[in-house]
Structure formats: C-alpha cells, structure tokens
C-alpha positions in Angstrom: -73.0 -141.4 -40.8 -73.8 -138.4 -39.3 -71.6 -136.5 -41.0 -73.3 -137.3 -44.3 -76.8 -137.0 -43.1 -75.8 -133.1 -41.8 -73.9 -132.8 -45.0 -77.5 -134.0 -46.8 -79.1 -131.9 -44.5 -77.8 -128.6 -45.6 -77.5 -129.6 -49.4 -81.7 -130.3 -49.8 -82.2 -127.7 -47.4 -80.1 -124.5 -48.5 -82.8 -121.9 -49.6 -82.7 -120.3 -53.3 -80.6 -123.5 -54.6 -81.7 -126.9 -56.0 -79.8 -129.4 -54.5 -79.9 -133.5 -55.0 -77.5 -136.1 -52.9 -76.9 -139.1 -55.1 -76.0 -142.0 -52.4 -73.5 -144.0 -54.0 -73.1 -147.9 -53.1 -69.4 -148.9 -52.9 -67.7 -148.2 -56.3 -65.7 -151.0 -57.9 -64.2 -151.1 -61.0 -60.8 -149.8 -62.7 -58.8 -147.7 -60.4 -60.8 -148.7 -56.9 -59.7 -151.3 -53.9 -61.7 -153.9 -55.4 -59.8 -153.6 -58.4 -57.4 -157.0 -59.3 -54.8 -154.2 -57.4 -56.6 -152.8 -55.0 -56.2 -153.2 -50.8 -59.1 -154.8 -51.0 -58.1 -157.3 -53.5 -54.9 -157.8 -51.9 -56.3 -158.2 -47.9 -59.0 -160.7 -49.1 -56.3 -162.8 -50.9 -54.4 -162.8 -47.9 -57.6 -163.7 -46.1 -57.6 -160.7 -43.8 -60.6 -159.5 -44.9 -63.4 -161.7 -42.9 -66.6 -162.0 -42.4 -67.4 -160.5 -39.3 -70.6 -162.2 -37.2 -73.1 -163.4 -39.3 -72.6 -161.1 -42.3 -75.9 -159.9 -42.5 -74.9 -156.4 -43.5 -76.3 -155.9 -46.6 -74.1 -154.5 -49.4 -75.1 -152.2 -52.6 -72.1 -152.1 -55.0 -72.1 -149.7 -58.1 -69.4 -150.0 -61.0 -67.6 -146.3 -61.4 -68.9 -146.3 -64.9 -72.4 -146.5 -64.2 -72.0 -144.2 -61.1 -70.7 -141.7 -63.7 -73.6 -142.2 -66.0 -76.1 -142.0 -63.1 -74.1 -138.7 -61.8 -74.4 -136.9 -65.9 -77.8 -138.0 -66.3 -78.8 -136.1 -62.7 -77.0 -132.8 -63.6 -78.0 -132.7 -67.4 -82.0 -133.1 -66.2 -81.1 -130.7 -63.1 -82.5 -133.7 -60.7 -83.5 -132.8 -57.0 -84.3 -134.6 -53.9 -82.4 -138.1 -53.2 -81.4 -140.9 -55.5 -79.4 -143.8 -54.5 -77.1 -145.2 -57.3 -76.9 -148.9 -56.8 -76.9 -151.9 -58.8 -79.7 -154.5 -58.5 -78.3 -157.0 -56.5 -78.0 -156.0 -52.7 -75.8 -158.7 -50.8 -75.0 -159.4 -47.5 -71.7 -159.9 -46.6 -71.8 -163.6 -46.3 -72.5 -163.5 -49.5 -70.4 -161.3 -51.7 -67.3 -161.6 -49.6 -66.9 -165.5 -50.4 -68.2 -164.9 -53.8 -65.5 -162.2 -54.5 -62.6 -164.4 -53.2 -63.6 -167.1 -55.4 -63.7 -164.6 -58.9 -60.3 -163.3 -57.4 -59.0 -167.7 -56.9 -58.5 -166.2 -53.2 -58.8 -168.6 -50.5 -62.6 -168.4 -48.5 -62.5 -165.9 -46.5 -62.2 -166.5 -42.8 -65.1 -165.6 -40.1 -64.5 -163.9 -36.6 -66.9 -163.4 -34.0 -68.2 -159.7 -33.2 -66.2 -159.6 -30.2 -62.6 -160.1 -32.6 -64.7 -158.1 -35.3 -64.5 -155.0 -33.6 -61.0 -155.4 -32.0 -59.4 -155.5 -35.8 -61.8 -153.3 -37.4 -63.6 -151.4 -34.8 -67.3 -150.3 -34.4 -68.1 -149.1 -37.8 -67.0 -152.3 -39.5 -68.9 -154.2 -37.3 -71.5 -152.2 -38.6 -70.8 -152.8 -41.9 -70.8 -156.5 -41.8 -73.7 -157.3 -39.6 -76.1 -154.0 -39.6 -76.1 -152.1 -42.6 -79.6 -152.1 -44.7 -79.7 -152.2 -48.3 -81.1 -149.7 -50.4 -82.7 -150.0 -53.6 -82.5 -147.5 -57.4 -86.1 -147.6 -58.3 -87.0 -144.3 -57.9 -83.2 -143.3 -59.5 -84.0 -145.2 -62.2 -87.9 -143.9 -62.5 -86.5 -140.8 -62.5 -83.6 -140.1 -64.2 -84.1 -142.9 -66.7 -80.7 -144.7 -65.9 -79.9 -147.9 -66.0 -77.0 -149.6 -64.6 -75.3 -151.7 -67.5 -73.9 -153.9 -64.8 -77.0 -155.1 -63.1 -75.0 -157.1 -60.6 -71.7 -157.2 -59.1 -71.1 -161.0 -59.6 -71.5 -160.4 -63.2 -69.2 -156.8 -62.9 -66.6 -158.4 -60.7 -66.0 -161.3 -62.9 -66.1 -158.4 -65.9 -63.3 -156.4 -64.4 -61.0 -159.0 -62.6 -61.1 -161.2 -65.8 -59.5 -158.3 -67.9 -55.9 -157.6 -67.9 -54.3 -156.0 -64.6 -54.0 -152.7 -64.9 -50.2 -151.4 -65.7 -48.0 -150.4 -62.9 -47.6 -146.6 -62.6 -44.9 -145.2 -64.7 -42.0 -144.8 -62.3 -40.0 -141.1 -62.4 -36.9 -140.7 -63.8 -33.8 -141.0 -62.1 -32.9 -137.4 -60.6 -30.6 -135.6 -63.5 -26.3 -134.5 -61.9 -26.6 -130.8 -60.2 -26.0 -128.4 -62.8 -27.8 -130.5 -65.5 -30.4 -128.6 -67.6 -33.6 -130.3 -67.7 -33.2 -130.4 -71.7 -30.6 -132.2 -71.4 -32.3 -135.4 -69.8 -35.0 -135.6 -72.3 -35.1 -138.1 -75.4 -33.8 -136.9 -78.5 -36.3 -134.7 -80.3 -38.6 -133.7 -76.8 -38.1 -130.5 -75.1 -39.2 -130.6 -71.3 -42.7 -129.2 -70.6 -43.2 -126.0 -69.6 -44.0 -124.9 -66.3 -47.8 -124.4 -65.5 -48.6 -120.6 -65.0 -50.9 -119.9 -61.7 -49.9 -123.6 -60.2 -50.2 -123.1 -56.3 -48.8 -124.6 -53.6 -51.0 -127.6 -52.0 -52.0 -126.2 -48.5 -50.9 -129.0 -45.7 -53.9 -130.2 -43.8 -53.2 -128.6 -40.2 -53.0 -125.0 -42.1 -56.5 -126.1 -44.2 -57.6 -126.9 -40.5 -56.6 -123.9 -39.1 -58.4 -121.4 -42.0 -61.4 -123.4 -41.5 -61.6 -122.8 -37.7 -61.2 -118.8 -38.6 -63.8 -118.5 -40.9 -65.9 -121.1 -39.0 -65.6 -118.4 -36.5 -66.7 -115.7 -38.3 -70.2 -117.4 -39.5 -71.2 -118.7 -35.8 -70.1 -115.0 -34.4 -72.6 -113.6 -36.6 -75.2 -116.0 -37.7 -75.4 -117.8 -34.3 -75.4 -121.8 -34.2 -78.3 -122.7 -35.4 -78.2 -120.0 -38.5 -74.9 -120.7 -39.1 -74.8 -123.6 -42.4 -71.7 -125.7 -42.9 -72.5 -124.7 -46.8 -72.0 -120.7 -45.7 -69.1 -121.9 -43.4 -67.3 -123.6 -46.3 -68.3 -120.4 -48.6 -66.5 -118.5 -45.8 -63.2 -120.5 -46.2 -63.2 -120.8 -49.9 -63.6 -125.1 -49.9 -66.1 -127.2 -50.6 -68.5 -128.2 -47.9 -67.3 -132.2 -47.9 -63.9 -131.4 -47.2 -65.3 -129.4 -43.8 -65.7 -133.5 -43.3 -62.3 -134.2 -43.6 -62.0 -132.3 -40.6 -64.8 -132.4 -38.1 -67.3 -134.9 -38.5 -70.3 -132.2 -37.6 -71.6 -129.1 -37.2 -71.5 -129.8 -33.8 -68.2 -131.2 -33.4 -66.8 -127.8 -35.5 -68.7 -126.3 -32.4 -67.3 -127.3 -29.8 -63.8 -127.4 -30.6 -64.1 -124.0 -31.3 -65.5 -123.9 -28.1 -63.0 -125.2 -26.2 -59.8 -123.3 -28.2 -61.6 -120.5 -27.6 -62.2 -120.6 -24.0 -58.4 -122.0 -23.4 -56.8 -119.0 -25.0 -59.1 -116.1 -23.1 -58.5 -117.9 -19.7 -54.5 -118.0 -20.5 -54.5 -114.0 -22.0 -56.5 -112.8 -19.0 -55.0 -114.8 -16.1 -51.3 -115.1 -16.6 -49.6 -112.0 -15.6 -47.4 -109.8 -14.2 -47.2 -109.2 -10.5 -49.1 -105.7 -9.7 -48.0 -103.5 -7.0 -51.2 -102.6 -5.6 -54.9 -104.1 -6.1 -56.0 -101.0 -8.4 -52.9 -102.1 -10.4 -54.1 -105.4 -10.9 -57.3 -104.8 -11.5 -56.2 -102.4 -14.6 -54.2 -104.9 -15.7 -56.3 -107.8 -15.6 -59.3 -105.8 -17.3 -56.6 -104.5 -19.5 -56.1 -108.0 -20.5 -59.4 -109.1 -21.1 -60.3 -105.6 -23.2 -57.2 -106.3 -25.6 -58.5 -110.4 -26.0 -61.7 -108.6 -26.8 -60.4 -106.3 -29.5 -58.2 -109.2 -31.3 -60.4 -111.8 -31.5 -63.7 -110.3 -31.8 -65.4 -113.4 -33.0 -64.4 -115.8 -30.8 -65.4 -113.8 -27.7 -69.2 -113.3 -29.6 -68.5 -116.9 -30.0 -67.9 -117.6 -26.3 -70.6 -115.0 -24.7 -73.4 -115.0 -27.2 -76.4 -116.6 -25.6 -75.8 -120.2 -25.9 -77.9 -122.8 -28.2 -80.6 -125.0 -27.0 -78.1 -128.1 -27.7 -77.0 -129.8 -24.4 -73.6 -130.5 -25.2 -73.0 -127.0 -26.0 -75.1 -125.2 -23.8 -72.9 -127.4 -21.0 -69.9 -126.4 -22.5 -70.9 -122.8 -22.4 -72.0 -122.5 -18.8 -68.2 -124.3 -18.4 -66.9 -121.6 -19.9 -68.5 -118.9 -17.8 -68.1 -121.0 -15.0 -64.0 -121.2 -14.8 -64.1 -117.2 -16.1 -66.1 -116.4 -12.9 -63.2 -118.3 -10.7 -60.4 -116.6 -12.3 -61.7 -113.8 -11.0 -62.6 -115.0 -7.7 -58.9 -116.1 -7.1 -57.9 -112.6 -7.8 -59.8 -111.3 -5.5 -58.9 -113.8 -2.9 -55.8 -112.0 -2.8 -57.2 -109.1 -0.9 -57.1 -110.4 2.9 -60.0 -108.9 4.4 -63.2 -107.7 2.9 -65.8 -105.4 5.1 -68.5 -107.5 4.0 -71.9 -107.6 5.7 -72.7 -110.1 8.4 -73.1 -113.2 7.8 -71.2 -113.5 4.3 -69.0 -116.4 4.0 -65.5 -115.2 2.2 -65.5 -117.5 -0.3 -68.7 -117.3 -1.6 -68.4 -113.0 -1.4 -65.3 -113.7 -3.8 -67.8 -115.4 -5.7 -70.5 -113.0 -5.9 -68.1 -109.8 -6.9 -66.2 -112.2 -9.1 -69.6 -113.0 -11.1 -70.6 -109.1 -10.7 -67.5 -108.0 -12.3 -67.5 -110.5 -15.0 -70.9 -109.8 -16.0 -70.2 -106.1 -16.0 -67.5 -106.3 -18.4 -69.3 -108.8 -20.5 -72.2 -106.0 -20.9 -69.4 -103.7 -21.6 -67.7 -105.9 -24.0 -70.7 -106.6 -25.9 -71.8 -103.0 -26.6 -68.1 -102.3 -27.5 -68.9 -104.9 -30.4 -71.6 -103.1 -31.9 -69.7 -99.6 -31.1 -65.6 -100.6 -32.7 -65.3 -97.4 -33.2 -64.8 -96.5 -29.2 -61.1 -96.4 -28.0 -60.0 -99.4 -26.0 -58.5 -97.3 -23.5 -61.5 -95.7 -23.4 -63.4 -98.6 -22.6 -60.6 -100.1 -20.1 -60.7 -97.1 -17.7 -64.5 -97.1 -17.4 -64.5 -100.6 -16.6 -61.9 -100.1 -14.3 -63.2 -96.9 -12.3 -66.9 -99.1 -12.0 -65.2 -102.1 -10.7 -61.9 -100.2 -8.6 -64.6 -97.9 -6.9 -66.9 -100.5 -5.8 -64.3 -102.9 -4.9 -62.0 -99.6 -2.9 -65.7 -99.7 -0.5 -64.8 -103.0 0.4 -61.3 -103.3 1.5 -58.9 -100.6 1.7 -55.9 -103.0 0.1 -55.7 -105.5 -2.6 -52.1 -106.4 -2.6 -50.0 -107.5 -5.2 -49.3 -111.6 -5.9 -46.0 -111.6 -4.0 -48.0 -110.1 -0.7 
C-alpha cells in the first residue's frame, strides 16, 4: 500500500504535468484469475480459498471491459485528480466468496480463524479479508460520465462463467530435425514469418535491478533525497515509474539499499589491503584507496557523505555509515604502538579522535574534488597525505606495517 500511495504521490504531484490515478477494484472477466480458468477459480473449487476471520473486508470488483471504458473516457477528457473505477456493489468477503463458489457449482468455501489466516496467506491477506474499506465511483462517474455496464459482480460473474471456457492456448509446434529449413515445416501454401526488425532482447530482472540502482544513484547524488522523484528516477533509467515497484517497494526502501551497497563496497575498497612497510606507506595507500573509490563512483560517495535527510531510518543509517568509516581508521592507527599524546589521553579514544580528524579531512577534500574533476587524483592523494603523514609523523616516530 505504500508503494502505491508514493507512486500516487509523485503522479498528482509532478510539477508542469497533469496527472490522474484511476484506483481500480479487482478486475474479473476474460483472461483474469476469476475467470472459469483462472487460480482463483481453480483454488476456490478446491476450497483453498477461505474466508479468513469474519470477512468483513469489503471488496470493489470492476469487469476489464468497463475498467477499459473508464480508463478511454479519463484520457480522451484529459481527467485529473483521483477516480476510483468500481462497480456498484461493494462486498465483504463473507459475502462474495460463497456467492462466487456457488456461480462457479464449487463447494462453500471453508473459514479459518485469523491466527491460520495469516499462517497460509500472511499479513496482507488478512488484511484483505477482514480490514479493507470499500470505495465508491460517484465522483468517477460525475465526472467522467462513465458507467459501468456491469453494475454488479453477481450479475458479471454469472455473465462471464456462464459463457463458454475460454480455449486452451495453442500449443507450439514440435521442434523441426537440425538442418531443416523453417519453410519446410510450414503448411502447404504458408511461408514462415519474417523476422521482426529492431526486436530486443528482454532484460532479466537482476540486470533491470542493477540499471535501476545506477541511475537511482545518479538522481539522489544530485537532487538530494527529498528532491529526488521516483518519476525523474525512472526517467533516469529509461522505465516506467511502476516497474521501480517491482523492485523496491518505496522511495525509501530504493534508499537505503543503496545505502547499505554503497557503504559495503567503500569499507571493502578502502580497508583490505596490502601489507605496507612503513606507516607513511600505509597511509598513502589507504588514502590512495579511498581517493580512487572517490573518483569511480562519484555518486555513490555524494550519496554516502551528502548531509543526510531528516528521515530517521536514513539519517541512522548514515551516521552507521560514518560511524564504521571512523573505526577503520582507528584500527589503522592502532597499529602504531606508542603515540606521544598529552596527558591524560586514553589510547583508544586518541585513535578515535585522529581517526575522525583524518576522515573528516579527506571528506572536505573529497567533496571539493567533486565540484573541481578536473584536479589530478594524484594530485589530490599527496596533499591529503602530506596533511595527515605530517601531523601524524608529530605523534609517533613509527607506524609499522601489519605484519609488525
């Protein structure tokens, strides 16, 4: 649900475009589960679709030919704002799901308490059975001057499930003998179809996933959160903005896993490597590391170090984020084993303080290096290094490598 409220959010609310969400009830008719072939159909004659509770969710149903009348009749008057597209006959579950077995000659349907309810269908069908409000198509009707010619689903199921089942699908033919040209396994007189120019291949939906995540990237780097719109997002990508849904089920949830990638791969780039011969050594090397992160993935680090959103959730995540940066350092610096330090000045929490003083240096660093590309990284590496080698070299005279 609140994936299609955002998704409403950012349709009505888009500036320079007119935008209307038509709210659908559940569509029946030819080709849908509720069809005399649909799941649907077939789980309630095997009487595993139940009532769940007391059934008080209340249903809106909407046959797929008026839905289609209702959907022309919004774009040809160039409708805005929010119509729901239901028949006139909202029914509670205990209602219509007896009432449909009986059209189908199914046996009644069984019940199950709320406890078994959301063990075999989980939360949201509980929700469905015993929560859901109804909705009504005045002000669709008032305003788009539609009509639903099937005022009722008793009167539309009987309609459709009293008709002739719908014919199977035509099965493919048998694979044609290596070698064989495809005329050759046509009917006499046909000539196989040609090929059609420009077809593409379908993406799979972990590569869709990825693409999404990279442009997603891109938006929130420079728009921030709260400018950043799924609607520019999917723009970004090249999709529509529902199938972003398919994927994430928010904004927020696109947010945060970007987040969270994010954050993973800087911490493994900067952290894991190679044993340094002397403290200045690692130190170049770990800057080094965290420079070149920088330079190939410049949105994900504005992502990861712009100032963080008002949102808890995120704004937690962030400070995570920072948090297990400033103890990577720390550790490294652990590694030197003495520090002249002032009296007074626990070890731990000196490791601590340089670690969060280095960090925030080269996150100053980093973000003018964002608005100046054009600047060398070697450039920017030695500075950094010769600011934090120079100050650390006042501390301690060694920083020995990992194997010391």
């Amino acid at each position: 649900m609140a994936a299609i409220a955002d998704l409403e959010r950012e349709t009505l609310g888009t500036a320079r475009i007119r935008g209307a969400v038509l709210r659908y009830g559940f569509f029946y008719g030819p080709g849908t589960s509720y069809a005399a072939g649909g799941s649907i159909a077939a789980d309630v004659r095997r009487r595993r679709f139940p009532v769940v509770g007391d059934g008080a969710g209340v249903f809106c149903f909407i046959h797929v030919e008026d839905a289609a009348q209702a959907t022309l009749a919004a774009i040809e008057q160039r409708a805005g704002g929010v119509y729901n597209i239901v028949d006139e006959e909202p029914a509670t579950a205990a209602d219509w799901v007896p009432a449909y077995a009986a059209i189908l000659g199914a046996p009644a349907p069984r019940r199950v308490p709320l406890w078994l309810g959301r063990v075999l269908g989980g939360p949201y069908a509980v929700y469905l059975m015993t929560q859901m409000p109804g909705a009504s198509n005045e002000h669709a009707k008032t305003a788009l001057g539609w009509r639903p010619l099937r005022p009722s689903w008793r009167g539309g199921f009987r309609e459709d499930l009293a008709a002739p089942p719908e014919p199977a699908p035509a099965r493919a033919p048998p694979c044609r003998p290596a070698g064989r040209r495809a005329e050759e396994s046509m009917p006499a007189g046909q000539s196989a179809p040609p090929a059609r120019p420009g077809t593409r291949r379908r993406l799979s939906a972990a590569r869709r996933r990825d693409l999404l995540l990279q442009a997603a990237a891109g938006v929130f780097a420079e728009q921030g959160y709260h400018g950043a719109s799924m609607t520019a997002i999917a723009a970004a990508a090249g999709i529509a903005p529902s199938v972003i849904y398919d994927h994430f089920s928010s904004k927020k949830d696109l947010h945060l896993e970007l987040l969270t990638r994010h954050a993973r791969a800087m911490v493994e780039a900067t952290t894991n490597l190679p044993d340094a011969g002397s403290g200045e050594e690692l130190v170049r090397r770990s800057t080094e590391a965290f420079f070149s992160y920088v330079e190939h993935n410049r949105y994900a680090w504005r992502m990861l170090f712009r100032d963080p959103p008002a949102d808890e959730q995120i704004a937690a995540v962030h400070a995570g984020i920072h948090q297990r940066g400033t103890a990577a350092i720390a550790a490294l610096i652990h590694l030197a084993p003495a520090l002249r330090l002032p009296p007074g000045i626990p070890r731990e929490r000196a490791d601590e303080m340089i670690a969060r003083a280095i960090k925030s240096g080269n996150d100053g660093l980093a973000a003018w290096w964002y608005e100046h590309p054009e600047v060398p990284r070697d450039q920017v590496v030695e500075i950094a290094v010769s600011l934090c080698w120079h100050g650390l070299a006042r501390l301690t005279r060694t920083m020995p490598g990992r194997d010391r």
